[in-house]
C-alpha positions in Angstrom: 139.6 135.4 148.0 137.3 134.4 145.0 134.9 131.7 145.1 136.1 130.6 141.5 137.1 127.0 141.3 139.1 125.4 138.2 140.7 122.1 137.7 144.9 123.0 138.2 146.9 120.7 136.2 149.3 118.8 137.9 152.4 121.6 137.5 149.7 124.4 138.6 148.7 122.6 141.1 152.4 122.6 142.0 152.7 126.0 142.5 149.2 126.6 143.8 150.1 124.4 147.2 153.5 126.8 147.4 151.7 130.1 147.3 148.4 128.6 149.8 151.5 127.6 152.1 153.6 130.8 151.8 151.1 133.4 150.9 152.5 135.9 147.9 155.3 135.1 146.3 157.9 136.2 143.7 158.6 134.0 141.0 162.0 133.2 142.0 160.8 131.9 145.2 158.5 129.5 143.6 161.0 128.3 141.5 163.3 128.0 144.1 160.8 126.0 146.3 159.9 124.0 143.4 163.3 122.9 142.6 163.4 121.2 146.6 161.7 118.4 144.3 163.0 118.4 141.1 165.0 120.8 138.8 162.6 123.3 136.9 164.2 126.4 135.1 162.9 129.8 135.9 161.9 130.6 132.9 159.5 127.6 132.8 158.2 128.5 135.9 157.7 132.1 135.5 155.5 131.2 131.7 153.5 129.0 133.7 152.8 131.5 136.3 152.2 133.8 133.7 149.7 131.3 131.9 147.7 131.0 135.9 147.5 134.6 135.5 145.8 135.1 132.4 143.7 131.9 133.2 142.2 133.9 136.5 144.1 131.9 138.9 146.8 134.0 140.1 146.7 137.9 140.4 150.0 139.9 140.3 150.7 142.9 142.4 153.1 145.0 140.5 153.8 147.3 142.9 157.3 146.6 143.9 160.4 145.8 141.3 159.6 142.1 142.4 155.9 141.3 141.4 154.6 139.6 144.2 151.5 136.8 142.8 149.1 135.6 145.1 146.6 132.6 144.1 142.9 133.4 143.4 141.5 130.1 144.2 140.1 129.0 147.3 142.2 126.1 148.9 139.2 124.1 150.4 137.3 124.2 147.2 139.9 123.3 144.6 140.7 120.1 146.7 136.8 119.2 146.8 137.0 119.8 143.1 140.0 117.3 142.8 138.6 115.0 145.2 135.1 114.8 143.8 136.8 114.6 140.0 139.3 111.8 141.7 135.9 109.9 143.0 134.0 109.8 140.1 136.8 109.0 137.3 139.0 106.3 139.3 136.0 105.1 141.9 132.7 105.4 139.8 131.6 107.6 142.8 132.3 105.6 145.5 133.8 107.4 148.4 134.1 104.0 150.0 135.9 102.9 147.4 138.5 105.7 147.6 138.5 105.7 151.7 139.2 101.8 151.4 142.1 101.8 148.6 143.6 105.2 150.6 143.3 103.3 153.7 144.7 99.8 152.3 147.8 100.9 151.1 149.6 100.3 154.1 150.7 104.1 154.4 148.6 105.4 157.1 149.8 105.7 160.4 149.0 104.9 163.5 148.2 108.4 164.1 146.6 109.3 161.0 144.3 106.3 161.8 143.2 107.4 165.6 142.2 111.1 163.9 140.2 109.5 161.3 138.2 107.9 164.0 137.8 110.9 166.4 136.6 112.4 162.7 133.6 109.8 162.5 133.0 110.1 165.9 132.3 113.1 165.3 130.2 112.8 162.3 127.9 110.2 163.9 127.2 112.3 167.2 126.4 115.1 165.3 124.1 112.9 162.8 122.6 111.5 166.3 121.7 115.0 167.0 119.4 115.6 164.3 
């Protein structure tokens, strides 16, 4: 997988989170799994797929009659990217900031909550260890 890291737009980002869920796809599976959501055309999905290509983040194996694409950027490091762009244009850097207004909304469960915990937890024991 390449280290490269670009900012998706929203619609690639769409179809990035499709193929780092189901691995390589065809085109009409995309669409198809796009249009669980809303209603997107084929064709519209296959020129955008097309753009990701020639923009270096999708690769195409053309082996088959079905070209199978596979995304070229790294999961982990295009949502840092996000995130970090996310902090600094809506927060003005502040990660508390973010953590407070994701936190506030009233959305997080009960759940989500206890695992954020055992995540600081874990944080400050291994900060007590250096």
């Amino acid at each position: 997988m390449s280290k490269k890291v670009m900012k998706p737009t929203d619609a690639e980002l769409e179809i990035l989170q499709i193929l780092w869920m189901m691995g390589p796809c065809t085109v009409r599976l995309v669409n198809d799994e796009l249009n669980k959501n809303r209603k997107i055309g084929y064709t519209t999905t296959l020129k955008m797929m097309q753009i990701m290509l020639d923009k270096g983040m999708l690769s195409r194996n053309e082996e088959n009659r079905s070209h199978l694409y596979s995304t070229l950027l790294n999961e982990k490091d295009t949502q840092n990217l996000l995130i970090n762009r996310l902090v600094k244009s809506a927060f003005g850097g502040s990660a508390l900031k973010l953590v407070v207004s994701a936190l506030g909304n009233g959305k997080t469960s009960k759940t989500e909550l206890a695992k954020i915990k055992d995540f600081i937890d874990a944080i400050e024991e291994r900060q007590g260890d250096e």
